[in-house]
VOPAGU-2260 file (C-alpha; in pm, 1 decimal, decimal comma):
REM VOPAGU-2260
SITE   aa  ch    i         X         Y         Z
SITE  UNK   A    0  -16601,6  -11310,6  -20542,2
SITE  UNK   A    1  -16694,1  -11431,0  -20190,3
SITE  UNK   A    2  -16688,9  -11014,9  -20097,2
SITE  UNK   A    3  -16872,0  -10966,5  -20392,0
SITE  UNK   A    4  -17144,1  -11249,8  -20276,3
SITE  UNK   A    5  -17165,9  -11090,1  -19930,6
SITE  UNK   A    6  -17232,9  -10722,2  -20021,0
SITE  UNK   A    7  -17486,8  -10908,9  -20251,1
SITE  UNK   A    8  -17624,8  -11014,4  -19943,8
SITE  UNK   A    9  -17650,3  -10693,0  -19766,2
SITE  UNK   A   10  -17920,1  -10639,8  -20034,6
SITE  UNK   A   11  -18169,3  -10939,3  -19967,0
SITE  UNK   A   12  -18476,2  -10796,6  -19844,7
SITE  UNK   A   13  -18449,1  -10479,2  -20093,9
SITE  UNK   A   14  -18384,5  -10518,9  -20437,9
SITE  UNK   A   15  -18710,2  -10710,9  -20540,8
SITE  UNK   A   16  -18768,4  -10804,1  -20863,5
SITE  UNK   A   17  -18455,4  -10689,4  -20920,1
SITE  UNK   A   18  -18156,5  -10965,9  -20851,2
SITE  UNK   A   19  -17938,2  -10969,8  -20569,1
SITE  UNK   A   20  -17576,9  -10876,2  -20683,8
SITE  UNK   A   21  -17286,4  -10739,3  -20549,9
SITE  UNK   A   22  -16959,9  -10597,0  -20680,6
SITE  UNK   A   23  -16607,5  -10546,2  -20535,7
SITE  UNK   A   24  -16327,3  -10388,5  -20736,7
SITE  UNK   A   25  -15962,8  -10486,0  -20735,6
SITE  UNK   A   26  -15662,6  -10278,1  -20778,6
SITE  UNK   A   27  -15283,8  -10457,8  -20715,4
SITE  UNK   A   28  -15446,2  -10768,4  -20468,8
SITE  UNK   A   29  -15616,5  -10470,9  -20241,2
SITE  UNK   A   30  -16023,7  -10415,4  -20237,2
SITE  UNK   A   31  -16097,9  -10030,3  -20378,1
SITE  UNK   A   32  -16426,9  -10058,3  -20369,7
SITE  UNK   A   33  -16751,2  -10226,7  -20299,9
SITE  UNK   A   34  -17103,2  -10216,1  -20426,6
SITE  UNK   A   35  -17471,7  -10360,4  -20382,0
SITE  UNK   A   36  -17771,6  -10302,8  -20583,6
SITE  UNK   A   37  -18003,2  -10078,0  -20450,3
SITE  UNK   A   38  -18377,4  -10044,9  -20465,5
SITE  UNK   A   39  -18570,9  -10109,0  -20738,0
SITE  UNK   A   40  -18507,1   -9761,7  -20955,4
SITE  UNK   A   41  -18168,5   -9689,3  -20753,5
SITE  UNK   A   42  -17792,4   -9750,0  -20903,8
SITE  UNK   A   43  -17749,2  -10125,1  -20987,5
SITE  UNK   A   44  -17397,1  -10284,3  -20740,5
SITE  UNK   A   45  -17183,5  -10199,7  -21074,3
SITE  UNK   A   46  -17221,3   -9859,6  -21110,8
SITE  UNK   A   47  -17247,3   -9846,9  -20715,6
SITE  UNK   A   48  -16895,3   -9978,1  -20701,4
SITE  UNK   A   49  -16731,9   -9747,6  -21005,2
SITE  UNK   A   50  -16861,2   -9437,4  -20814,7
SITE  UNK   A   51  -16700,5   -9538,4  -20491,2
SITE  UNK   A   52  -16343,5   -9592,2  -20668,9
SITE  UNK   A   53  -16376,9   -9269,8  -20844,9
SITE  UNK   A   54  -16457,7   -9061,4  -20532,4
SITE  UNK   A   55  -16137,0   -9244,1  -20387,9
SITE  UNK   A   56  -15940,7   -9108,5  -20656,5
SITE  UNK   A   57  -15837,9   -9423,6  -20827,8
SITE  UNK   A   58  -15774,0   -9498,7  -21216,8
SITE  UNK   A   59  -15936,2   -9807,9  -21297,2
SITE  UNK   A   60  -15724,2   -9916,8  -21591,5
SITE  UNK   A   61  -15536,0  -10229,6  -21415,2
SITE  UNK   A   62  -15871,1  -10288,6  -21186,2
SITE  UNK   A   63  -16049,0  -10651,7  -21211,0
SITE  UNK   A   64  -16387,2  -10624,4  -21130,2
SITE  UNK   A   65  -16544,8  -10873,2  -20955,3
SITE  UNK   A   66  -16915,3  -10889,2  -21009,6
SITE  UNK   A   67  -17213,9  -11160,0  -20870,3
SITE  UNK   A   68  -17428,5  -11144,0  -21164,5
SITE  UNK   A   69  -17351,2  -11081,7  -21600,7
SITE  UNK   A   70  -17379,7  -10671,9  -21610,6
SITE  UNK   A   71  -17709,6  -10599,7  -21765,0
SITE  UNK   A   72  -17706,3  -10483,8  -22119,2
SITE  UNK   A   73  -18074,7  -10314,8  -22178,5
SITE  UNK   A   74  -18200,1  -10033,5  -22061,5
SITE  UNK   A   75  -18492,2  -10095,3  -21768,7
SITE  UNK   A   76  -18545,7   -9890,2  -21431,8
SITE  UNK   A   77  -18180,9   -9733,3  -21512,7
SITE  UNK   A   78  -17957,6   -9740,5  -21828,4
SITE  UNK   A   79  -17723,7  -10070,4  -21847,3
SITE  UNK   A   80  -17460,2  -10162,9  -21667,6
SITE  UNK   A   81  -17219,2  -10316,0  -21883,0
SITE  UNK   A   82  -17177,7   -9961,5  -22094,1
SITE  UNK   A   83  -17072,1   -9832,9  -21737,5
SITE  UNK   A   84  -16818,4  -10109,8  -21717,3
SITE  UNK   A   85  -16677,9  -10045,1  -22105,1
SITE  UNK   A   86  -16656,8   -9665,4  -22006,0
SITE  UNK   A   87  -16473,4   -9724,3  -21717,4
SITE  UNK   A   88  -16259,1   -9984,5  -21912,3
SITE  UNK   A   89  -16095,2  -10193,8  -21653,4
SITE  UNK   A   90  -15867,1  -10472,8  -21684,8
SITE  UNK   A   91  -16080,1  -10754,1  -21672,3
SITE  UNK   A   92  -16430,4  -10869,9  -21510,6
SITE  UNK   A   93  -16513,1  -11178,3  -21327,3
SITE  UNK   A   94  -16835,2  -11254,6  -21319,9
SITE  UNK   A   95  -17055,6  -11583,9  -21072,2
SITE  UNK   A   96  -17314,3  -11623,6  -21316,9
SITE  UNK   A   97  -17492,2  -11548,8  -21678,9
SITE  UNK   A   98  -17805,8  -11361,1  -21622,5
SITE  UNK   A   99  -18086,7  -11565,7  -21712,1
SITE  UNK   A  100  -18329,5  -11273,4  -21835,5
SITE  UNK   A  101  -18381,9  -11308,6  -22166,5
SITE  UNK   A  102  -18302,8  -10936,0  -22231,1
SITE  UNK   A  103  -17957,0  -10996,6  -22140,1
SITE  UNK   A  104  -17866,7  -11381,4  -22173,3
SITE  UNK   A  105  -17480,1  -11360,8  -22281,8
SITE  UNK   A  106  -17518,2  -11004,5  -22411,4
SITE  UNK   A  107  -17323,1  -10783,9  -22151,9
SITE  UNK   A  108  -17060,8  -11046,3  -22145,1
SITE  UNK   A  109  -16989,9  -11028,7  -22521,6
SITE  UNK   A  110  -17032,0  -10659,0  -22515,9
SITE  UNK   A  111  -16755,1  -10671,6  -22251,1
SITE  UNK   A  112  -16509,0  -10938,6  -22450,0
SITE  UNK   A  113  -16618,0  -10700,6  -22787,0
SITE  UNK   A  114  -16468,2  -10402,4  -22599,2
SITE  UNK   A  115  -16146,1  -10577,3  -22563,2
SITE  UNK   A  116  -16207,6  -10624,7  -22163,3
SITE  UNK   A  117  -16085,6  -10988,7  -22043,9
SITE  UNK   A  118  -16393,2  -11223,3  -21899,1
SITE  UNK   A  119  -16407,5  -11495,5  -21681,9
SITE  UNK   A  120  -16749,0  -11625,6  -21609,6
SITE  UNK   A  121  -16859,0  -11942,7  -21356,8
SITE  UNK   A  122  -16658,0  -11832,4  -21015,9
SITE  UNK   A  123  -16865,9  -11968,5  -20739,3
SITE  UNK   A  124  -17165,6  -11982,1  -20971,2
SITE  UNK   A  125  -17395,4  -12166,7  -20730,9
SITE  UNK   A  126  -17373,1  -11918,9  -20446,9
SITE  UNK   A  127  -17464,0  -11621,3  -20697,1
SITE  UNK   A  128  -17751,9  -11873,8  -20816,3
SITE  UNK   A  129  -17887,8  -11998,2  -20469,3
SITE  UNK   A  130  -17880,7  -11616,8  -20371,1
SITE  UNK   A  131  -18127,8  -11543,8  -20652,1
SITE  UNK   A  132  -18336,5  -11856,2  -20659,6
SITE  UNK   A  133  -18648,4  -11645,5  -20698,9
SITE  UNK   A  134  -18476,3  -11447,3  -20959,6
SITE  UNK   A  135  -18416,0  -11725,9  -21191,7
SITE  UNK   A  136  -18687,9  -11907,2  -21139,2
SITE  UNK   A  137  -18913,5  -11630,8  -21250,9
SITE  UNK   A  138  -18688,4  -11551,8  -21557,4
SITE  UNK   A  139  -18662,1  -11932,2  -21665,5
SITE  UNK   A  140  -19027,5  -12081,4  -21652,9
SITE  UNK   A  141  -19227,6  -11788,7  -21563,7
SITE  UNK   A  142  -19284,8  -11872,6  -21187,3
SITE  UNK   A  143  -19139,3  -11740,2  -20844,2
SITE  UNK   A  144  -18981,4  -11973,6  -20599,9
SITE  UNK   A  145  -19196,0  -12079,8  -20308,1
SITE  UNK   A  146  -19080,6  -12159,2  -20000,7
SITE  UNK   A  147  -19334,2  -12354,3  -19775,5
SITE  UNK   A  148  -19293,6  -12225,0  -19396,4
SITE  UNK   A  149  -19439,0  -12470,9  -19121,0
SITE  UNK   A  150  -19427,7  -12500,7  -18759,4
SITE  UNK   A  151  -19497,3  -12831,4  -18608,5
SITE  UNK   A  152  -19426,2  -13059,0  -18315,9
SITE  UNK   A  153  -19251,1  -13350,4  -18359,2
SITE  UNK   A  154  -19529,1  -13553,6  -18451,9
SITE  UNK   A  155  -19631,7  -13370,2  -18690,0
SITE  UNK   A  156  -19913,0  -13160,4  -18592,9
SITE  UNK   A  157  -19933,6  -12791,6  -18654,1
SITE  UNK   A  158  -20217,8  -12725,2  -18366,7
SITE  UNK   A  159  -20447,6  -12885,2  -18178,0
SITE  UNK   A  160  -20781,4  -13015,2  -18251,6
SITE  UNK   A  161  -20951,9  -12729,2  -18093,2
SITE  UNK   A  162  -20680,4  -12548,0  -18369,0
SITE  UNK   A  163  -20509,0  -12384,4  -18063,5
SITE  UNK   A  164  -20186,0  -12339,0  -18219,2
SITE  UNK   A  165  -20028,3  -12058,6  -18026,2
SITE  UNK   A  166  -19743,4  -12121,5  -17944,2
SITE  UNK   A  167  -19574,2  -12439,8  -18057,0
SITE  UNK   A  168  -19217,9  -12315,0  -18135,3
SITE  UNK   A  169  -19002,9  -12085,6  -17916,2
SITE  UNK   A  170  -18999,5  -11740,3  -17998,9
SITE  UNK   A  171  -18616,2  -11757,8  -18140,5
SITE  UNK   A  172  -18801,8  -11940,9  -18387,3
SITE  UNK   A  173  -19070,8  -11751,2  -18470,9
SITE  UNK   A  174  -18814,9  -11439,0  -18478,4
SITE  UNK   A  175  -18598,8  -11641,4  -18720,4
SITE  UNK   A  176  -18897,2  -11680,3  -18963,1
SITE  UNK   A  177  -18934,7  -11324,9  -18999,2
SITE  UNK   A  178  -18594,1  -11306,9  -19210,6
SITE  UNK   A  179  -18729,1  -11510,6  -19435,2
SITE  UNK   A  180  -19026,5  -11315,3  -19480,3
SITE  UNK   A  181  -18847,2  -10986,1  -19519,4
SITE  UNK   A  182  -18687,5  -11139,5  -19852,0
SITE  UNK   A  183  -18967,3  -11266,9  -20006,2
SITE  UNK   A  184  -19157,4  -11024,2  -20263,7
SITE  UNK   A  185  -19516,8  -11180,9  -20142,4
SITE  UNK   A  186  -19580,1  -11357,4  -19805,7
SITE  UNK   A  187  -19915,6  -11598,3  -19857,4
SITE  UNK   A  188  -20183,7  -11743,6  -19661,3
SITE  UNK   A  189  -20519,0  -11887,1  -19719,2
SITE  UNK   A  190  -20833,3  -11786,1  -19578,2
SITE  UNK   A  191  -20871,4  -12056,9  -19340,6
SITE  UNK   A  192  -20553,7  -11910,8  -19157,4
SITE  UNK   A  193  -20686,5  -11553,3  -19145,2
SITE  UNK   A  194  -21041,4  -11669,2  -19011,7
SITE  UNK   A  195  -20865,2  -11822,9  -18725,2
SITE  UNK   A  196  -20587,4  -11640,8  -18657,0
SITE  UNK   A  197  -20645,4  -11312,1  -18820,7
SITE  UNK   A  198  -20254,9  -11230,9  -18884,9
SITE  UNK   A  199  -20065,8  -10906,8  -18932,5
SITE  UNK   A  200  -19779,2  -11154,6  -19168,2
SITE  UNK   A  201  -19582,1  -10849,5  -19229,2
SITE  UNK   A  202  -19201,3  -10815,9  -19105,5
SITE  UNK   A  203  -19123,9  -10756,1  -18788,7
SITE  UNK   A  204  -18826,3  -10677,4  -18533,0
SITE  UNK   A  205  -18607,0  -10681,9  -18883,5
SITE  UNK   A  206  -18457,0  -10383,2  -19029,3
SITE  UNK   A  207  -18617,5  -10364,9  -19330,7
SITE  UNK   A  208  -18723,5  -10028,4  -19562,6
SITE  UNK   A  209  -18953,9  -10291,7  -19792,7
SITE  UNK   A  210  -19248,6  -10506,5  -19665,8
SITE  UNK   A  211  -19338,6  -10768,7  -19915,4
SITE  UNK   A  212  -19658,0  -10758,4  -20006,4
SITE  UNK   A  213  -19936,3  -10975,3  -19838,7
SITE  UNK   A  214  -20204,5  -11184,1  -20038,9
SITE  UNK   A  215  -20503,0  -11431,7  -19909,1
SITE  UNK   A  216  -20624,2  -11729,3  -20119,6
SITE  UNK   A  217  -20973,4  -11700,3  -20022,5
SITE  UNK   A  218  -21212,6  -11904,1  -20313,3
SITE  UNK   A  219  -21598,3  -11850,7  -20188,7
SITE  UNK   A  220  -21458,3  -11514,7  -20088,4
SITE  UNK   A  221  -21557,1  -11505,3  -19685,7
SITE  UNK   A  222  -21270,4  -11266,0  -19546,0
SITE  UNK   A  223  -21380,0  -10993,8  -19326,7
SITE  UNK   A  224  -21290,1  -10614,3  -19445,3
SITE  UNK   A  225  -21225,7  -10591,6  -19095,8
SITE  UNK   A  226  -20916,3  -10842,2  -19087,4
SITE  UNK   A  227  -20598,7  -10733,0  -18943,3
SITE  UNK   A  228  -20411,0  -10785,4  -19256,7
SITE  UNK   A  229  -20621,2  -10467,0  -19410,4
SITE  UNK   A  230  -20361,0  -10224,5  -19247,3
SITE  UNK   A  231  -20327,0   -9981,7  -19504,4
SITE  UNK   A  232  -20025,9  -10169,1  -19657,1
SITE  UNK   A  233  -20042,2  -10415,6  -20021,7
SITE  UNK   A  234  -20263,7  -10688,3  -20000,5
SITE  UNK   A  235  -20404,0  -10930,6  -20267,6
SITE  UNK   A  236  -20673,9  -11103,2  -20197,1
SITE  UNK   A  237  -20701,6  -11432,3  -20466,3
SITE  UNK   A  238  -21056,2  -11554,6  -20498,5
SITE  UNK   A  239  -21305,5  -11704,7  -20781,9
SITE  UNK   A  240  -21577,1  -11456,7  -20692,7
SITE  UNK   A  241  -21642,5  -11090,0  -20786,2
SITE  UNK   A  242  -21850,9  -10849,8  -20496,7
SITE  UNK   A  243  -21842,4  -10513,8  -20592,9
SITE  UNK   A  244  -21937,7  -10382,0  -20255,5
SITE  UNK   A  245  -21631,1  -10568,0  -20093,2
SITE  UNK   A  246  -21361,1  -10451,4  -20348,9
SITE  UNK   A  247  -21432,0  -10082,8  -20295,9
SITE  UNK   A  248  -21416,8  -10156,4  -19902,3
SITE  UNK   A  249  -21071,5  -10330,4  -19959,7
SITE  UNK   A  250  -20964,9  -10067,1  -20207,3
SITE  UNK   A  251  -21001,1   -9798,4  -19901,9
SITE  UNK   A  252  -20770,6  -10027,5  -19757,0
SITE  UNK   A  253  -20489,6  -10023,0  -20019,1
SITE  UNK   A  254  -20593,9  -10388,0  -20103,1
SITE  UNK   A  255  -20706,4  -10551,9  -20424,1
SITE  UNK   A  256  -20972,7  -10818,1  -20551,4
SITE  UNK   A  257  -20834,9  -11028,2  -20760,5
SITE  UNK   A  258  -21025,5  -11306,2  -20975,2
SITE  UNK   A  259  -20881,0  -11590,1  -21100,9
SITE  UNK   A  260  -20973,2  -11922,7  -21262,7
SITE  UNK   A  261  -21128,5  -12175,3  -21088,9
SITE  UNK   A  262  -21072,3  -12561,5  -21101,4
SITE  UNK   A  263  -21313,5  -12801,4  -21148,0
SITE  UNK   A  264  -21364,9  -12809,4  -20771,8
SITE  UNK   A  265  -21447,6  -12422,1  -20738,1
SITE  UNK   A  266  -21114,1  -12332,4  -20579,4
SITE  UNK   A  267  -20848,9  -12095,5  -20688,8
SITE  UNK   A  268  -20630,0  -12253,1  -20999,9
SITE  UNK   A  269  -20287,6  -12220,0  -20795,5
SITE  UNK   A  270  -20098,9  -12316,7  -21111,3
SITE  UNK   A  271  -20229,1  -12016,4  -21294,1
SITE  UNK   A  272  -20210,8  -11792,7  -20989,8
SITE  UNK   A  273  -19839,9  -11896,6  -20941,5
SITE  UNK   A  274  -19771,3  -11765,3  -21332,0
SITE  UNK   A  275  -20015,8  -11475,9  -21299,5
SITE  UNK   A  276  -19799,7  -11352,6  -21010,3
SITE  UNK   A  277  -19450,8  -11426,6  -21199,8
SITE  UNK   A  278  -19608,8  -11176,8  -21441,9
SITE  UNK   A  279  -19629,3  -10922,1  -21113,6
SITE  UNK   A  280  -19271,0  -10981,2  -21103,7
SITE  UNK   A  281  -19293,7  -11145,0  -20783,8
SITE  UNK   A  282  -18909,3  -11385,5  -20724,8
SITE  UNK   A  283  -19023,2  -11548,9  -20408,8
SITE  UNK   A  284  -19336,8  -11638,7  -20246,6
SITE  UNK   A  285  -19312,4  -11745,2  -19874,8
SITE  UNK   A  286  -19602,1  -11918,9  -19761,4
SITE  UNK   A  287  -19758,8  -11894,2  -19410,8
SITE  UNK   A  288  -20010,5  -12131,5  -19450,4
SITE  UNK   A  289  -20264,7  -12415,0  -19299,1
SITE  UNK   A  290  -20307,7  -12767,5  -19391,5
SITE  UNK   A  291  -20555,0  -12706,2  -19661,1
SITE  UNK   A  292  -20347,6  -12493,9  -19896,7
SITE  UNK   A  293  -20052,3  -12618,1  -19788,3
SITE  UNK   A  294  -20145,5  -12953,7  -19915,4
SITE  UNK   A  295  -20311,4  -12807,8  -20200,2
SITE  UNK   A  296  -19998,6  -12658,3  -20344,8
SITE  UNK   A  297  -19804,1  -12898,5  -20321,4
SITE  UNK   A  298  -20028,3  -13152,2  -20486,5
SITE  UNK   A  299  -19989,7  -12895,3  -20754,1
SITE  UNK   A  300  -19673,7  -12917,5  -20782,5
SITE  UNK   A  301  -19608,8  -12531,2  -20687,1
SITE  UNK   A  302  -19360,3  -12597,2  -20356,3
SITE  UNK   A  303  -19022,7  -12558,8  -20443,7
SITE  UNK   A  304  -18872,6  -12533,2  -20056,8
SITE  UNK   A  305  -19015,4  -12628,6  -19708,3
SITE  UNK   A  306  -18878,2  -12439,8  -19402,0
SITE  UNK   A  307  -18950,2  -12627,3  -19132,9
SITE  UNK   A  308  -18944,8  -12518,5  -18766,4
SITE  UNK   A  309  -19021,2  -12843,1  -18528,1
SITE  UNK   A  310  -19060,2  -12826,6  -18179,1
SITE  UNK   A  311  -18922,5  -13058,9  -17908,2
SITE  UNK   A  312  -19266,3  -13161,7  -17773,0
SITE  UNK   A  313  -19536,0  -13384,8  -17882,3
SITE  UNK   A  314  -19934,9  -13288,3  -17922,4
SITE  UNK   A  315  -20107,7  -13611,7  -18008,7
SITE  UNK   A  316  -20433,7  -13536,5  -18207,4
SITE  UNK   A  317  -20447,2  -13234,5  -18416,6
SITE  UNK   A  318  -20408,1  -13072,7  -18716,8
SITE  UNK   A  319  -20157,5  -13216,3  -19004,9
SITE  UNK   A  320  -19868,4  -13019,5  -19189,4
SITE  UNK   A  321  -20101,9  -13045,7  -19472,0
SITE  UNK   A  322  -20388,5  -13235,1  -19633,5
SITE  UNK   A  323  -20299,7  -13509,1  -19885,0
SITE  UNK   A  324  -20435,6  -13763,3  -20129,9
SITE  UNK   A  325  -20317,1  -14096,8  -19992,0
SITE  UNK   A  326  -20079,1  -14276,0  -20178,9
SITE  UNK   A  327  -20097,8  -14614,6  -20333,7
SITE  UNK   A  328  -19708,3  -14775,4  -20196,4
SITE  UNK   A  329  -19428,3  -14567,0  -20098,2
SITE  UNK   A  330  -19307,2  -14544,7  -20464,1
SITE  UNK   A  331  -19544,7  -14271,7  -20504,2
SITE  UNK   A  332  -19393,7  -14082,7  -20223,7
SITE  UNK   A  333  -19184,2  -13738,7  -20351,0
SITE  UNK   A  334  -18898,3  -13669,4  -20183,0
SITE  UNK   A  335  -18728,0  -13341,1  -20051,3
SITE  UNK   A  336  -18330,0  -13330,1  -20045,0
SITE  UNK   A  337  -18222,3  -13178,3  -19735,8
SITE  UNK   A  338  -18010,4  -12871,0  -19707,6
SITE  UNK   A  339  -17947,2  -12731,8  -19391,2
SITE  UNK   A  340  -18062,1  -12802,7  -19043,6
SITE  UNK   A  341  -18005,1  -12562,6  -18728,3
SITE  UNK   A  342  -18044,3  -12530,0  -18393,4
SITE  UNK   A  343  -18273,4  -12211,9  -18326,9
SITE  UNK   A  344  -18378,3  -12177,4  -17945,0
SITE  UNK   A  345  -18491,8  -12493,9  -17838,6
SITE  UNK   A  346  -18643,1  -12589,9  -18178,3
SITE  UNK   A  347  -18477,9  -12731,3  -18491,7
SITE  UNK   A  348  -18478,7  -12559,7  -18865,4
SITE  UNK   A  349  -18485,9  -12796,2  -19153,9
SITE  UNK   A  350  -18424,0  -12656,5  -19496,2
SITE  UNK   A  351  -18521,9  -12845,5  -19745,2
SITE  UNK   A  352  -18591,6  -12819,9  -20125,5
SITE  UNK   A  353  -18742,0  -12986,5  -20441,0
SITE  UNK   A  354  -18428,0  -13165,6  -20602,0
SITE  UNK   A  355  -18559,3  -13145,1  -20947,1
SITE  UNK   A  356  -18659,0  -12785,2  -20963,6
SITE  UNK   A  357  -18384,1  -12686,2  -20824,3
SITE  UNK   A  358  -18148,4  -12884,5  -21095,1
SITE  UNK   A  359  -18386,4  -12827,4  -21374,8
SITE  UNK   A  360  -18307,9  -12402,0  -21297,0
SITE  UNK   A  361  -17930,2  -12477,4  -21230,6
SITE  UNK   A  362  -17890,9  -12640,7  -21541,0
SITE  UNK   A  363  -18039,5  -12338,0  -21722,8
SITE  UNK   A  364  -17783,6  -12104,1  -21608,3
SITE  UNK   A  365  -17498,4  -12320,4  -21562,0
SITE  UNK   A  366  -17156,2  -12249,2  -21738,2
SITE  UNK   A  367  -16839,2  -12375,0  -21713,8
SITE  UNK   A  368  -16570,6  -12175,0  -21568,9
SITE  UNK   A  369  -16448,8  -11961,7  -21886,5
């Protein structure tokens, strides 16, 4: 299962919205064959994996198949998996973890135990879920999974007054961020970011034959047609306004008006957008971002992860991680649980997550080893 997990990985930054799952087939203790999921519309890691041990010339009638994810059992972008697996009839299948799409939920794993193939389900179930965080969180309450990036020094501030901000972190750091761009389905900024800035935010210096697509949350409407992000790839552009005139520009561009609700304040409902873009089928939303929407999604409760890169040196005045309420006692204050930290050029990476939506997914998906 952990060579299964790894040729999962090999598929990160391309299988959007599809999961992340890999497949390894066993024959007599020795690896046959290996598989990945491909592209969205391409061969799913199963039937990747069942080719490759047929073109080697092997019977698959003692073969346990190890697989990351429950074979799917509908038909989608291509037919299911699981009546690939009963055709091929092999010993037994392991499988990391149920799928949590409702079209499947348990089905290609009694299809499989109906057929008369031995299961086994929950074998490193975590990894298989942590690999497709986005996955499951858009399946299970209707959401992707969004990963706050900042860059800051180590008091705190993400740029000067002046909002010179260029460069804090090394670039080892800023080269390491663009892996976790390259998985996400939609990298996000606000408008504040692209009037001073005016970023590319696509993927660069990483192999890569997907961009994720690129979206502003820009309220009164005031980006420029002219920005750098209009580069002929996707771009949404989230706002409360409509202008006719400036959505046929933008559609020259291959980029899209969007209007959403507003709250009470006049600003973009992020709630709603967050569920209006888990209905795009976006997993993962990695968010490039400045103090003001930073701060405003996570007093909306929408940040799941914060990557954090933090410099070795120390600014004084300037501009905050992200603008907050303040809060009445330290009671009040919500709490990240750490998961990683590394070294990265002469910066530090903190990985850190929302304990509770992280559990409240697990638990939705968790089985015990059967």
């Amino acid at each position: 299962m952990q060579q299964a997990l790894q040729a999962a990985r090999t598929a990160l930054y391309v299988t959007s919205p599809n999961p992340r799952v890999g497949c390894v087939i066993v024959i007599d203790n020795t690896v046959v064959a290996t598989g990945a999921t491909q592209p969205a519309g391409g061969a799913h890691a199963e039937v990747m994996a069942l080719r490759a041990a047929r073109q080697a010339g092997y019977s698959l009638a003692q073969a346990t198949v190890y697989v990351t994810l429950e074979p799917c059992s509908h038909y989608g972008r291509t037919p299911p998996c699981v009546q690939a697996l009963i055709q091929a009839r092999p010993k037994a299948v392991v499988i990391a973890m149920a799928d949590p799409n409702p079209q499947v939920a348990g089905q290609g794993i009694a299809a499989l135990k109906q057929a008369g193939i031995e299961v086994l389900v929950g074998i490193e179930q975590e990894a298989a879920f942590e690999l497709n965080i986005g996955f499951v969180a858009r399946m299970v309450r209707g959401r992707p999974w969004l990963w706050l990036k900042t860059a800051s020094s180590l008091d705190g501030q993400t740029a000067l007054t002046s909002g010179q901000s260029k460069w804090i972190t090394g670039p080892e750091a800023r080269q390491d961020g663009q892996h976790f761009r390259a998985r996400s389905c939609l990298v996000l900024t606000g408008i504040g970011t692209c009037l001073a800035d005016n970023p590319l935010l696509n993927v660069r210096d990483i192999p890569t034959s997907r961009q994720p697509i690129r979206a502003v949350v820009d309220s009164q409407l005031r980006i420029s047609p002219d920005a750098a992000l209009f580069n002929g790839d996707p771009v949404w552009v989230f706002t409360t306004q409509s202008n006719a005139q400036l959505a046929a520009q933008l559609a020259d561009k291959n980029a899209q008006l969007i209007t959403l609700p507003a709250t009470p304040d006049g600003q973009v409902d992020l709630v709603y957008l967050m569920h209006w873009l888990g209905k795009q089928q976006i997993n993962e939303v990695h968010t490039e971002a400045g103090a003001q929407l930073n701060g405003a999604l996570w007093q909306a409760g929408q940040v799941d992860a914060i990557l954090s890169y933090i410099a070795p040196v120390v600014l004084g005045p300037g501009r905050p991680l992200m603008y907050l309420d303040p809060l009445p006692d330290l009671a009040h204050a919500r709490r990240m649980e750490m998961v990683e930290t590394q070294l990265v050029g002469a910066d530090v990476r903190i990985q850190m997550r929302h304990a509770q939506h992280w559990q409240q997914l697990y638990t939705q998906i968790q089985i015990e080893e059967q």
